[in-house]
N, C-alpha and C positions, 0 to 999 in steps of 0.2 A: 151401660151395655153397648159394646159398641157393634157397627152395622151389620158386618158379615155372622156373627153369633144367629141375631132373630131369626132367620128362615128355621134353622134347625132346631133355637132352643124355642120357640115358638109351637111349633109340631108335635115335637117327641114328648116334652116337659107336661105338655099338658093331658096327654094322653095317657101317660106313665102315671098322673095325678088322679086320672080317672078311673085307673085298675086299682085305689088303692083298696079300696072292700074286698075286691077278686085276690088280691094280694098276701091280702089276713088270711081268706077264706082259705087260699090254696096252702099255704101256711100250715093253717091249724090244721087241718088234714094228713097232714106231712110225719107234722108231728105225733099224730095218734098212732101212726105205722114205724114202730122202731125198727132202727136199723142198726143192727148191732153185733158186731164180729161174735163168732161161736169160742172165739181166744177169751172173750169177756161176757159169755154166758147167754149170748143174743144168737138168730140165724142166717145175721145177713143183710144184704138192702136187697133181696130179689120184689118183695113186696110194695115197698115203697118205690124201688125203681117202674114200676107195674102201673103204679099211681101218676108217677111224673109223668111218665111217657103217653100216659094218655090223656096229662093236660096240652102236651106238644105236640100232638096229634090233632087233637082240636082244634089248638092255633093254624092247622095245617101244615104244619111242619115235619119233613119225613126226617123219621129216627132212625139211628142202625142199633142195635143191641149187642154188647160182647156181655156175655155172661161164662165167669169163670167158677169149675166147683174146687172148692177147697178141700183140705186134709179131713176136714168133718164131715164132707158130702155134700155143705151149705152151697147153697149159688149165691157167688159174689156179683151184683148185677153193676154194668156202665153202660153209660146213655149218651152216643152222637148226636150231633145234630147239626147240618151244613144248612147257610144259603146262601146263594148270589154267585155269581160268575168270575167274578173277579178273583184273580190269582195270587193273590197273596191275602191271608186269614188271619185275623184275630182273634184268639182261644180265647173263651173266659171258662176258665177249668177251676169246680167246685166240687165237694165231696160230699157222698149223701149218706153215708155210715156218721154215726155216733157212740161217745162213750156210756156206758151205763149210768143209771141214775146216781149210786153211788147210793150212800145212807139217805133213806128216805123220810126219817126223823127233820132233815134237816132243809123239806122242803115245804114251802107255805102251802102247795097247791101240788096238782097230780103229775109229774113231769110227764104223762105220753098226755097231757090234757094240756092243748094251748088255753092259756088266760091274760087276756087282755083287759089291762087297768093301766093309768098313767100311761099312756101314749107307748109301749111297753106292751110287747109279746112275749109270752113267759113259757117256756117250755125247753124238753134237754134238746139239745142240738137247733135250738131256734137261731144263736150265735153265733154256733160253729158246726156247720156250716150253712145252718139253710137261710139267714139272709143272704148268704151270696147265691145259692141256688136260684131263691124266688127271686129276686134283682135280676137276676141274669135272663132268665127265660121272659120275663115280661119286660126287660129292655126290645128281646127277638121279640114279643109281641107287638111293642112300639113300631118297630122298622117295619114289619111284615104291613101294618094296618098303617101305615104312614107312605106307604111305596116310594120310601126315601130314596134319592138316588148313593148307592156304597160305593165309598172310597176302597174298601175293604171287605172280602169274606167274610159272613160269620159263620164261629165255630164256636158253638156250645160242648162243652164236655162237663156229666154227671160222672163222678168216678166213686171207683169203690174202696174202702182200705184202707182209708190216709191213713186213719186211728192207729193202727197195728203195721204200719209199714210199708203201706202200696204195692204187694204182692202180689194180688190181685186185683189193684188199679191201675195205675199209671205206668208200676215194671213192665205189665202185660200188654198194656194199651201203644207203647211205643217201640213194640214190636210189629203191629198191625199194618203197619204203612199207611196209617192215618193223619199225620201230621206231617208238614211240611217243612223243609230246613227255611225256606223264605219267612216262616210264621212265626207271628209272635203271639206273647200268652201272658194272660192276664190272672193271677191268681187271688181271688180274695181272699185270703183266711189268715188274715193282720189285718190287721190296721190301729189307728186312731181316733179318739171319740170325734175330731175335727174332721182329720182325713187330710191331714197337712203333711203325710209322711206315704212315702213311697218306698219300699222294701227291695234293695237291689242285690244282696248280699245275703248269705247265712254262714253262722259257722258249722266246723266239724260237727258230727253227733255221736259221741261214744260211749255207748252204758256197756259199763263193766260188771257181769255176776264173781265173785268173790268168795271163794268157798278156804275154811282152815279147817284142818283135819287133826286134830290131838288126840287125845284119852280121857275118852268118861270113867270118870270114879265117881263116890261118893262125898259129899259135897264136906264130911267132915274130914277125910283123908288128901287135902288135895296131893300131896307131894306125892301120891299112888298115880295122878295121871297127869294129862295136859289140857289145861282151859283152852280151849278153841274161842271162845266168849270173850276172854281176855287178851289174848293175840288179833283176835279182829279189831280188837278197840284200837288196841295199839298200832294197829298195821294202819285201820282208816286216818286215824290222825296223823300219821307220818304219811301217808298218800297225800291227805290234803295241805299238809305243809308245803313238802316237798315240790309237789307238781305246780301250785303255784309260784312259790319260789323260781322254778327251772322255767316255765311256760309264760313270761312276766309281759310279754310285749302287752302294749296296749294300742288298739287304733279308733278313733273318735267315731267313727260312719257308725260304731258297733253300739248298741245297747244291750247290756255296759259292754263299753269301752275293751274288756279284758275277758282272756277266756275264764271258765268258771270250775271245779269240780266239786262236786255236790256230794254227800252221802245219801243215802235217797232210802229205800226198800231194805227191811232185812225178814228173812223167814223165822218161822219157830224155829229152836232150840232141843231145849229139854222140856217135861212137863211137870217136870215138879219142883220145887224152890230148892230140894237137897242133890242136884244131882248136877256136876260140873259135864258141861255139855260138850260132846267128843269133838262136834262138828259144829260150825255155824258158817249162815251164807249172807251175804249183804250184798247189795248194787250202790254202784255210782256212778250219775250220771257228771258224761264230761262235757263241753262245748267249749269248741276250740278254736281260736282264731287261724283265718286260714295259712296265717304264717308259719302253722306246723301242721308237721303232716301225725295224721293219725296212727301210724304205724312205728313211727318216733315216740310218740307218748306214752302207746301199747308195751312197746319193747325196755321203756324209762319203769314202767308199773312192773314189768316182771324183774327187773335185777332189783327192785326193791323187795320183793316180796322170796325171791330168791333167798334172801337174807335169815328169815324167819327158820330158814332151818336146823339154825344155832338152836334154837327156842323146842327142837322134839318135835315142833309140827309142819305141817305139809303147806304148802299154799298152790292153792289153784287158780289163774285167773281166766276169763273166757268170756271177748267179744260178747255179749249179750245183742247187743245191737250196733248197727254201725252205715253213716252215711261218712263220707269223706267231704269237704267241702269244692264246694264248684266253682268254678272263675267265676266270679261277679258280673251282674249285668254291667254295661258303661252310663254311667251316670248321663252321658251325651248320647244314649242311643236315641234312632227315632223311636221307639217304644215308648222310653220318659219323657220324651220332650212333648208327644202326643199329650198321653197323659195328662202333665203336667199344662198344656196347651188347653185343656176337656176344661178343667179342675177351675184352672185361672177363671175360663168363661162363664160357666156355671156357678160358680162361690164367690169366684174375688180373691180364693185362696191360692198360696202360693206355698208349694209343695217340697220339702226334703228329702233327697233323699237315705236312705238309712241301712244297717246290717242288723241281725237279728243272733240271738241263739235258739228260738223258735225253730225246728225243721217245717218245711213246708213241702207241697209236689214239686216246687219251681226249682228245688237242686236240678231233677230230674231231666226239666229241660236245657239248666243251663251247662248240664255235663256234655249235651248236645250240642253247644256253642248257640244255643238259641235266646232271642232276646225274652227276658218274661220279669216281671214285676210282680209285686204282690203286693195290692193295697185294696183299701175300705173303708167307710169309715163305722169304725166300733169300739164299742165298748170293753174291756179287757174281762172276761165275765163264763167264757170258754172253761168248761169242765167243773163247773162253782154248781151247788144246790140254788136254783131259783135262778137258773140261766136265762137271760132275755134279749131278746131283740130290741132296740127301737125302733120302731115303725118307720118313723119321718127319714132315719137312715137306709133302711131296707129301698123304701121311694128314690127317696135322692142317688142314690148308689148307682139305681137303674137307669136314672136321667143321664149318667156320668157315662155307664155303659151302653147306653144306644147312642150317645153323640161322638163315642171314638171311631165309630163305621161311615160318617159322616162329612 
């Protein structure tokens, strides 16, 4: 370790070692409060927001509150949190909504019940996202109880929505005039079991809903009407030929390398095994390297499906979802080199950076030209039955995070 390190990692490191019980504790708490879009059967994080905030309160730390209500009436909550004087801020922006437990057959233990066994915190959204949560706020507790002197602002942000879109998280939040063009931002919600890889890039994000419209008959007359069941198959498999084919570049930064298009979601049909189904809808999800633009491959999916009208049926297609990709952080900002500067000291490790087709918040800021990263280190284990945390990474995460202010 060399000399200029000890003061800091000396202070914070052991401190952060010291909250590790408070850690679990606040944790397994977290988790007992779902937070969970009303799109996916949940009411929201207004509750658990409720909860954080009056862990960061006790730290003494003043919070501001945006709370947005949604289409359902839910309140979608997010949680500021500033300190120190200095003019230019560090975000470490984390998300406090999760996905549903999904089939509960398929879980050892009670997913809103944190269970710690194996070094290993087991609960839904304990990976994604609340080791970066709990990381985050007891780095701030580090600094706060350390009266470090900061190179840097800090800025906590709990936000809402990621799950579903950030409509009312991050869309909202950077409307506020809460963040600054000089600030940079730190996203965890990637990373690596090591945490050797640093996130500077994403691609496109484009899920397509895909509707064909034929003639139900009965399933022993077909030539009475038009399988829509059998024009989907065939339209998806010439989607995914095709658009690969056309879309071929490949760039190395990206894992993987090449954009992707997936068949993904398809709805009921008909309900009975004799009935040729009029209508059928399917999704595909696309990720797309940012050497094309999303409106090029939108417009390449309709003159294909265009086609299909030889066929007696209709084809509909319809944006489902859609992020366009953002100019990349620079691999040479000071953001990464910090970073990567943190990483070296504290591990020994020495970091990559990388492109993702994961979407994350950090498109968000870097359509603003702002520097932001997204790294962690974890487990790849986000949206799985028997979702967990590791502890010793939740810890270490935090060390990494109170010594970039530093």
């Amino acid at each position: 370790m060399r000399a200029e390190n000890v003061s800091a990692r000396d202070v914070l490191s052991p401190l952060i070692e010291k909250y590790k019980g408070e850690m679990i504790d606040t944790m397994s708490h977290m988790i007992s409060i779902p937070a969970i879009s009303p799109e996916s059967g949940g009411s929201g994080e207004s509750k658990r927001a409720d909860f954080l905030e009056s862990i960061l309160k006790g730290f003494g730390v003043e919070t501001k509150r945006f709370d947005y209500k949604d289409e359902s009436g839910a309140v979608r909550s997010n949680i500021i949190a500033r300190y120190g004087s200095t003019k230019k801020v560090i975000w470490i922006v984390s998300h406090i909504d999760t996905v549903s437990a999904g089939d509960l057959s398929l879980w050892n233990t009670d997913p809103f019940k944190a269970h710690v066994s194996g070094g290993k915190l087991y609960g839904r959204g304990s990976c994604d996202n609340g080791q970066a949560v709990i990381a985050s706020i007891y780095a701030l507790k580090a600094l706060l109880e350390s009266k470090a002197k900061l190179k840097y602002g800090i800025g906590i942000a709990l936000v809402a929505d990621e799950e579903i879109g950030s409509t009312y998280g991050i869309k909202k939040l950077l409307g506020e005039g809460i963040f600054g063009k000089g600030d940079m931002y730190v996203v965890p919600d990637w990373g690596t079991p090591d945490g050797s890889k640093v996130e500077v890039a994403e691609k496109g994000v484009l899920w397509l809903k895909i509707k064909v419209t034929g003639k139900q008959t009965h399933a022993s007359t077909p030539e009475q009407g038009a399988n829509a069941y059998r024009y989907m198959i065939r339209l998806l498999n010439e989607l995914d030929e095709r658009l690969h084919e056309k879309y071929n570049n490949k760039n190395p930064i990206f894992e993987p390398p090449f954009s992707t298009f997936e068949m993904t979601k398809r709805e009921p049909n008909v309900d009975s095994v004799n009935i040729i189904p009029g209508t059928d809808v399917s999704f595909m999800d696309c990720r797309v390297l940012p050497d094309y633009a999303l409106d090029d491959v939108l417009s390449y999916v309709n003159s294909i499906a265009a086609g299909y009208a030889k066929y007696g049926v209709k084809v509909e297609i319809e944006p489902y979802s859609r992020d366009d990709a953002a100019r990349p952080t620079d691999m040479n900002s000071e953001l990464v080199k910090l970073l990567a500067a943190k990483i070296y000291k504290l591990r020994g490790v020495k970091i990559t950076p990388v492109g993702i087709g994961g979407g994350t918040v950090a498109r968000y800021f870097r359509e603003g030209g702002m520097q932001t990263v997204v790294w962690s280190t974890l487990e790849d284990v986000a949206h799985e039955p028997n979702e967990y945390a590791i502890i010793e990474n939740m810890v270490n995460d935090a060390k990494v995070f109170s010594n970039l202010y530093v």
